[in-house]
C-alpha positions in Angstrom: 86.5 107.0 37.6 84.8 109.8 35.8 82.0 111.9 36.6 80.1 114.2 34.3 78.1 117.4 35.7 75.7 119.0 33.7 74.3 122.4 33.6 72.4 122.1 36.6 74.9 120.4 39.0 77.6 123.4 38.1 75.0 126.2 39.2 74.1 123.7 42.3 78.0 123.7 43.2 78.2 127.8 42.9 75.5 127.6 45.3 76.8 125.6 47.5 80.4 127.1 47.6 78.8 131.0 47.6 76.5 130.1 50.4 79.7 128.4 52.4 81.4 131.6 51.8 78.5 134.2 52.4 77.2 132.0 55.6 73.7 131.5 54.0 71.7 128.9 52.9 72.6 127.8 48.9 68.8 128.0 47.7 69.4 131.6 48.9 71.8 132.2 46.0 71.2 132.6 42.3 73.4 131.9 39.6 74.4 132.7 36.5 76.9 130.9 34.5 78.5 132.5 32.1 82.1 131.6 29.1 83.8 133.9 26.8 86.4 132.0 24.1 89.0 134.9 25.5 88.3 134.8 29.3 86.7 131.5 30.0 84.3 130.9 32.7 82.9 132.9 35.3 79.7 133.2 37.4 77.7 135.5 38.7 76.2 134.7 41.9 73.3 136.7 43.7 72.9 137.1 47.4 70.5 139.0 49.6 70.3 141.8 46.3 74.5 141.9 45.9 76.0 140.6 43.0 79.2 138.5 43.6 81.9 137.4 40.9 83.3 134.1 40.6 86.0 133.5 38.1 87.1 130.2 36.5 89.3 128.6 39.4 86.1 129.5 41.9 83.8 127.6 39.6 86.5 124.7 39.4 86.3 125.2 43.6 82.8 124.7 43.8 82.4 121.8 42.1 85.4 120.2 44.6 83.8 121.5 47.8 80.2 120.6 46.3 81.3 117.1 45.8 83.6 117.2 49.4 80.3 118.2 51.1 77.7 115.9 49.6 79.8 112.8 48.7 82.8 112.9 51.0 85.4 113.2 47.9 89.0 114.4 48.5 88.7 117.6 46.4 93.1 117.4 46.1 92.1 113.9 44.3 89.9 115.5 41.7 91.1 116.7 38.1 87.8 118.9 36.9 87.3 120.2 33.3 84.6 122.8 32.6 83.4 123.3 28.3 80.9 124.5 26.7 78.8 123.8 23.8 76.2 125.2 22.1 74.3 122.2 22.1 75.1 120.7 25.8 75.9 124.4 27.2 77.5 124.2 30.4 79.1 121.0 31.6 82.1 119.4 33.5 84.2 116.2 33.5 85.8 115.3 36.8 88.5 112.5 36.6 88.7 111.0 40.2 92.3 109.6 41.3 92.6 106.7 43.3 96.2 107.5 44.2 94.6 109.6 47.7 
């Protein structure tokens, strides 16, 4: 199975893992995503004023406890790939494996 998060899901799954981490509620946190061709992804995530840094193996992290938390998937089961495109911007493909 494959799923397909857009934009919006990625900054929902920052928020979700920064506010795990920071013990606060994910509409608390802001996000900004952000891709360079020569360092890849990253995000910036704001919390009560402090800026935190999330590199590209966090973002990949948040989308596996994002979809752990709110649809009960195995995150070791889940193969996620972030791109970007001028056109889509932000999104991610996560192949599920049945094999958990």
């Amino acid at each position: 199975m494959e799923l397909l998060f857009n934009e919006q899901d990625l900054i929902d799954s920052v928020c979700v893992f920064t506010a795990r981490r920071e013990n606060v509620r994910p509409e608390q946190v802001e996000v900004d995503l952000e891709f360079n061709p020569s360092f890849g992804f990253a995000a910036s995530a704001l919390v009560y004023g402090r800026t935190l840094r999330l590199n590209e193996q966090d973002v990949i992290d948040a989308v596996a406890v994002y979809l752990q938390d709110y649809h009960q998937f195995v995150p070791n089961s889940l193969l996620i790939n972030l791109s970007f495109s001028e056109k889509e911007r932000f999104t991610a493909s996560i192949q599920v494996r049945n094999d958990y």
